[in-house]
N, C-alpha and C positions, 0 to 999 in steps of 0.2 A: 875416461870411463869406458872404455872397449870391453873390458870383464863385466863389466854390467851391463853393455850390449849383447854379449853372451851370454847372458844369465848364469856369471861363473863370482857372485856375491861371496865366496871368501876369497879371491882372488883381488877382488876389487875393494874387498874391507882392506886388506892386505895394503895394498897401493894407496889407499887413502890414510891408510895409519903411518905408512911412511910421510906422506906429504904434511899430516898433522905432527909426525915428530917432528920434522924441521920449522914448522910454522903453526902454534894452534890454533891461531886466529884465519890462518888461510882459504881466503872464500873457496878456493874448490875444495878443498878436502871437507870444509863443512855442507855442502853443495852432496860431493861424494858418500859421505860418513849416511844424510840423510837421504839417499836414493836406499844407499844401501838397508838403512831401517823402513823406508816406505817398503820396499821388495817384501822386509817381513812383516806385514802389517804390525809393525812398531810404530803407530799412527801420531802418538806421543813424544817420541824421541825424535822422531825424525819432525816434527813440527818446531821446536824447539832450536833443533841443528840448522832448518830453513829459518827460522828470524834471523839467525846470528849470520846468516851467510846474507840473507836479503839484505842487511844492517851494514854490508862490506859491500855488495854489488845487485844491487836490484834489479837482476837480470831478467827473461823470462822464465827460464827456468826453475830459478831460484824463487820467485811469486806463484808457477802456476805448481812448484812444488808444498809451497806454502798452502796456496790454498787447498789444494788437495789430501793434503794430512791435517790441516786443520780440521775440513770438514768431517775427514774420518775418524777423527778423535772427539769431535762432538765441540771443538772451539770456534766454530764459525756458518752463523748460516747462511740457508740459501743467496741472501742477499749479497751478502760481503764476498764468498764464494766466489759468484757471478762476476762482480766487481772486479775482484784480484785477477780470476781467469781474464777478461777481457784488458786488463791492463799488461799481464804478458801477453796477450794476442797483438795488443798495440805496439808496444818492445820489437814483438819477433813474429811478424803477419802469418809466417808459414810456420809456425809449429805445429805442427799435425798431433801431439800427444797432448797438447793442451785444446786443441780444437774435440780429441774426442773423447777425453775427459770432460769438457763442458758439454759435449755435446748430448754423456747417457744423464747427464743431472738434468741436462732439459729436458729430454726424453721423461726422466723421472717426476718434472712438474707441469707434462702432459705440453710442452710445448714442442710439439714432433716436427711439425715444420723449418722450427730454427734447426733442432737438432740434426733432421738431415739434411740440411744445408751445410753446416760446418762435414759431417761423415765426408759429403759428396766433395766440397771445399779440400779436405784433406784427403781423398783420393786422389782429385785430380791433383795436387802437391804431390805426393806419392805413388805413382802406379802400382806399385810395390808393397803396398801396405795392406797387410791381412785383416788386422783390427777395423779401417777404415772401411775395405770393402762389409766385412759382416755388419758393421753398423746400417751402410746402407741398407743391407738385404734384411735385419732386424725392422727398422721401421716401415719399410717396405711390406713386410710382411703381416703388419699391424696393419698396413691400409689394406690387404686383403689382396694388393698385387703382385702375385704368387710368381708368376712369367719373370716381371722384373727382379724379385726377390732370386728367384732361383738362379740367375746371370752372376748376380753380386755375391752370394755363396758357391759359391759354384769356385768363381776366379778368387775367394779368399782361400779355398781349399787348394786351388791349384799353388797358390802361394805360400800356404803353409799345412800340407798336408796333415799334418798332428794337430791340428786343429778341433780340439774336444766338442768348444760349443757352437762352431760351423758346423759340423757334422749333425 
């Protein structure tokens, strides 16, 4: 999934339609097919394409993929959500996109504490990661510590200068 590390989604449809020609059942290409539909908030399809890949290898991936189109598609709440995410966290301790994908939904049901734990949790797993530092500097900035906030945007911007909503 290197095209989809690059955010180059016909390249990586591309590759995943090869690996589904030779196999349609094959958990990565459904794995693939459904990043590729989450990229387009196709929250639908790509839920869908994550059972059938979950159904083949219940990866984390593959779960915190699930649960993450689920919810956006409106097939699963808060609870289950939480549930699924934490089960790929158990799978795969250091996933940092599953840590901050759970981390804005707890944000969002006002549990800011956890949520910057996992941010910080996946920071420190990535020094490298843009999303993780803004989240810290997001919550941070909600407790009104501006100092600290401004450190954590600061180095996501150094990280990813095009960075719309760090700016």
């Amino acid at each position: 999934m290197a095209y989809y590390d690059l955010d180059d989604m016909d390249q990586a449809d591309d590759a995943v339609a090869e690996i589904l020609a030779l196999n349609p059942n094959a958990e990565l290409g459904l794995q693939g097919r459904a990043w590729v539909h989450y990229y387009h908030d196709e929250c639908e399809a790509a839920t869908g394409l994550f059972r059938q890949a979950v159904s083949r290898k219940p990866n984390a991936s593959n779960m915190a993929g699930l649960a993450a189109s689920a919810r956006r598609a409106g097939e699963m709440d808060f609870a289950e959500f939480e549930e699924m995410m934490q089960t790929a966290l158990a799978l795969n301790p250091e996933y940092t996109w599953a840590m901050r994908e759970l981390a804005w939904i707890l944000e969002d049901h006002n549990r800011q504490d956890e949520a910057l734990s996992l941010f910080r949790a996946a920071s420190e797993l990535d020094p490298y990661d843009p999303y993780a530092e803004y989240g810290v500097a997001f919550l941070l900035s909600e407790q009104n510590d501006w100092e600290a906030a401004f450190e954590h945007v600061s180095r996501a911007l150094e990280l990813k200068p095009d960075f719309v909503t760090a700016l």
